[in-house]
Phi, psi and omega in degrees: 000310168335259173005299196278336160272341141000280172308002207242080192218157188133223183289304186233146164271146193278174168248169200232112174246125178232145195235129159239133185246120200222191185239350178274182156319049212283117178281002182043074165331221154259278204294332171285338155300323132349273191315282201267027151283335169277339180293321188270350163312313169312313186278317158348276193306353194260028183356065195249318174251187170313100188314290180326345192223055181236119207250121191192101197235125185266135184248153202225161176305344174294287214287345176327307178321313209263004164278315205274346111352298180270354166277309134325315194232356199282147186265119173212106202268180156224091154293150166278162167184081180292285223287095167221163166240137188253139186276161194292171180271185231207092171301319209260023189227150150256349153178151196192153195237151156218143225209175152192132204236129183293165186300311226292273196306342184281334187275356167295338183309310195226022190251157152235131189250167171262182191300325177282037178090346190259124186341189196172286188213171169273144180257112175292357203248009167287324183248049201288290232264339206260133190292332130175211207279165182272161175229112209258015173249007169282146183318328213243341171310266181331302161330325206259312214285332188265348166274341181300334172295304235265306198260006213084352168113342212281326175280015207256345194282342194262352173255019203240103194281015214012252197226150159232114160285088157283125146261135174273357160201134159232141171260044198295125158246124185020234170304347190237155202243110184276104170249153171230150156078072194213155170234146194251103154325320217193112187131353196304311179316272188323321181280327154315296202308313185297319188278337207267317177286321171303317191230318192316199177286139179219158154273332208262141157274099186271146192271079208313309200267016155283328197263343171296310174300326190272322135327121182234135204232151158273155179234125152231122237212128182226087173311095202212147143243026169293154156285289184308313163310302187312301214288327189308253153047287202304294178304324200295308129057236188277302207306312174325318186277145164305108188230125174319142159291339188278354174271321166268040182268341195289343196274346197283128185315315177351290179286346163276330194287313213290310198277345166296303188320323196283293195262027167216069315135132146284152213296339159300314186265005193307119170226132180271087230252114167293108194256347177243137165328106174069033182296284162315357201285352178244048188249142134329023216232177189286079205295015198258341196258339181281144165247149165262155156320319163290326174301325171267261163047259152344278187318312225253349153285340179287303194278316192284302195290356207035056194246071164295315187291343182275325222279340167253352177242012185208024192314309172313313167292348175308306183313242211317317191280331195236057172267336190282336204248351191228127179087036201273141156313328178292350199229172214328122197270246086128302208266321183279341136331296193301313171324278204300331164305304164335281183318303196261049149246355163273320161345315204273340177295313196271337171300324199226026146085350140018295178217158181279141168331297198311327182309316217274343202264325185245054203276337193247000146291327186284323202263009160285308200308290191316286159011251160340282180291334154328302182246033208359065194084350176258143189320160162265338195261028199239328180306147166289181188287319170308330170270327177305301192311299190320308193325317163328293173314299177304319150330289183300345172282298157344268178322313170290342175258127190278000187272318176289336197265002182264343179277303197302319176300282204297328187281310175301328196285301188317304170313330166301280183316316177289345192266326187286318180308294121044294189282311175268359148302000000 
C-alpha cells in the first residue's frame, strides 16, 4: 500500500478498486452503508487517486455465482461478419448489429476445436442463458437439416429466424468482431442443427466447406451489460415461439444459483433442477434426479406455501398470485433444495415399492404435512434466516431416513383419511 501511494504520481492518479468479500446475502444495511460511504470519502480525501475511479464494493454469494460463471465459461472468439447493419441506439446497449453470417465464422461461436483446428465437441456453456436446449429428435429439426441438404444450404437465410448474441464486451476492427463473455440467448436449435450437419456422424459424402461458405444465418450481436435488459431480450425473443411460463421463471438468477447448488451436492442429495427443456438429455446423470420446474414448482406450493389443494391443478395461479414472494433472489436457495429432495425421495420409496401405490394420490397434502411440522406451522418466508436454514436441515434429515420419512408418509395419509371419512359422514 506504501509503495503504491509513494508512486502515485504522473500523468494521471491511479484508480483503486476495493471488495469485502463475503458468502451470505448483502442487503445494503444503513449502517454498513454508512460505512462504506465513508471509507470512500477517505480515499477521496488523500488525493493520491482518480476521484472517478474509486470503487468501493460489498460483494455477496449472487455476484460470486455470477463471477465464477464468467470465469469458467465465459467464451471468447473472432468472426468476421462484413454483411452487417448497426441497430438504433440504446440506453441499456452499448452497441449492435444485425446481419447475416456464413456457418464457417458462425460455428467459432459455439465449436470447441483442439489445437490443430478440428471441431471436438459442441460448447454448451454458451448456451447457459437459452431457455432451451436442443432436441435432436424433434420433428421439425429433421425438417430444416434434411431441407439444408436438399438445397445446400442457399435457402436457409431466408427460412431460418436465426441467432441473438448478448456479448459484455465487443471489440470491432472493420469487419471483424472480438466478443468476449458472450451467450447465444436465441438460436440453440439453428446452432445444434448447423453443428450437427457439419461435423456428426454422416453416411454421406457431404462437401463440409462448400456448405460452410454457403450457409447462411441471420445474426443479431447486441452489446450489453445490463442483466435485466439481457434477461427482456431473452423473453422477447422466446415469446415468438410457443414457450411455457414456468420457463421462463428459469431466467431468474435465483433459478440459476438453485440449479448450481442443487447439483454440486454430495452425491446422496444431488438434484438435478432442468432449469431448460432437454438440458440433461445427452447428459450421464441419475434420470430420476432430474427435476423440471413445474415439479418443483408444485413440490414448493405444497410444502412451502401450505397450497396442497392448489398445487397440481392450480399451480399457475399459485404463480401469478406469490410471483412477488416466491423464487427471490434473497432468499436461501437450501430450503427450496430441500423440497425438491424430499419430493424425489418420496417418489423413490414409491418406485421401489416402499409405500403402497394408493399414497401417491395424497402426494402434495404429505408434502403440506411434512411442511407444516418443519415450521410448526408458521408461514416459512416470513421466519428468520437462521430458522428457514434449520427448516432446511430438518427436511433433508426427515428425507434420508427412509424409516422416518415412510412414518410421516403414513402417519399424514391415516389424518388425511380420517379426515376425509369425517367429512363424508
Amino acid at each position: 500500500m506504501e509503495a503504491i501511494y509513494e508512486k502515485g504520481t504522473g500523468r494521471r492518479n491511479p484508480r483503486i478498486s476495493c471488495y469485502y468479500i463475503a458468502t451470505g446475502n448483502y442487503e445494503q444495511p444503513a449502517r454498513i452503508e454508512k460505512l462504506r460511504a465513508a471509507f470512500k470519502e477517505q480515499l477521496e480525501e488523500k488525493n493520491i487517486f482518480d476521484p472517478g475511479a474509486i470503487l468501493v464494493e460489498i460483494v455477496g454469494a449472487r455476484d460470486l455465482q455470477t463471477w465464477y460463471r464468467a470465469a469458467t465459461s465465459s467464451v471468447e472468439v473472432e468472426i468476421e461478419f462484413p454483411r452487417n447493419v448497426v441497430m438504433p441506439d440504446n440506453g441499456h446497449v452499448e452497441e449492435a448489429y444485425i446481419g447475416y453470417v456464413d456457418a464457417k465464422n458462425l460455428v467459432k461461436l459455439f465449436t470447441i476445436f483442439d489445437d490443430d483446428g478440428n471441431p471436438v465437441n459442441i460448447n454448451r456453456a454458451v448456451f447457459f442463458d437459452n431457455i432451451r436446449d436442443y432436441d435432436a429428435k424433434s420433428k421439425i429439426n429433421h425438417s430444416i437439416k434434411n431441407g439444408v441438404l436438399a438445397d445446400g444450404g442457399a435457402e436457409f437465410v431466408f427460412r431460418n429466424n436465426g441467432i441473438t448474441l448478448v456479448s459484455r464486451n465487443i471489440d470491432r476492427t472493420g469487419d471483424k468482431f472480438r466478443l468476449e463473455d458472450f451467450q447465444i440467448v436465441n438460436g440453440c436449435q439453428t446452432s445444434n442443427i448447423i453443428y450437427d450437419i457439419l461435423f456428426g456422424d454422416h453416411d454421406d459424402d457431404r462437401d463440409v466447406n462448400a456448405l460452410m461458405e454457403s450457409i447462411q444465418v441471420p445474426l443479431r450481436l447486441i452489446g450489453s451489460k445490463d442483466d435485466d435488459f439481457v434477461s427482456s431480450i431473452i423473453i422477447g425473443t422466446n415469446r415468438q415461439n410457443p414457450v411455457r411460463d414456468e420457463q421462463f421463471w428459469a431466467l431468474r438468477p435465483f433459478m440459476k444459483s438453485l440449479e448450481e447448488y442443487s447439483r454440486n451436492l454430495e452425491p446422496e442429495e444431488v438434484i438435478y433442477l432442468e432449469r431448460r427443456d432437454n438440458q440433461y438429455r445427452n447428459q450421464e446423470v441419475e434420470r430420476t434426479r432430474v427435476m423440471q420446474p413445474s415439479v418443483l414448482m408444485k413440490a414448493v406450493a405444497a410444502c412451502l406455501l401450505f397450497q396442497p389443494q392448489r398445487a397440481a391443478r392450480d399451480y399457475r395461479g399459485i404463480l401469478a398470485e406469490y410471483e412477488s414472494k416466491i423464487f427471490l433472489d434473497e432468499h436461501d436457495v437450501r430450503i427450496y433444495h430441500a423440497v425438491a429432495y424430499l419430493y424425489y425421495r418420496m417418489e423413490f420409496l414409491w418406485r421401489n415399492q416402499k409405500l403402497e401405490n394408493r399414497y401417491k394420490t395424497f402426494r402434495y397434502y404429505i408434502l403440506a404435512a411434512i411442511g407444516l411440522w418443519a415450521s410448526e406451522g408458521k408461514p416459512i418466508f416470513s421466519q428468520k434466516k437462521a430458522k428457514i436454514a434449520k427448516i432446511s436441515e430438518d427436511i433433508i434429515a426427515l428425507a434420508k431416513s427412509e424409516e422416518d420419512l415412510k412414518k410421516s408418509v403414513i402417519t399424514a395419509v391415516s389424518i388425511l383419511a380420517s379426515l376425509i371419512h369425517r367429512s363424508a359422514a
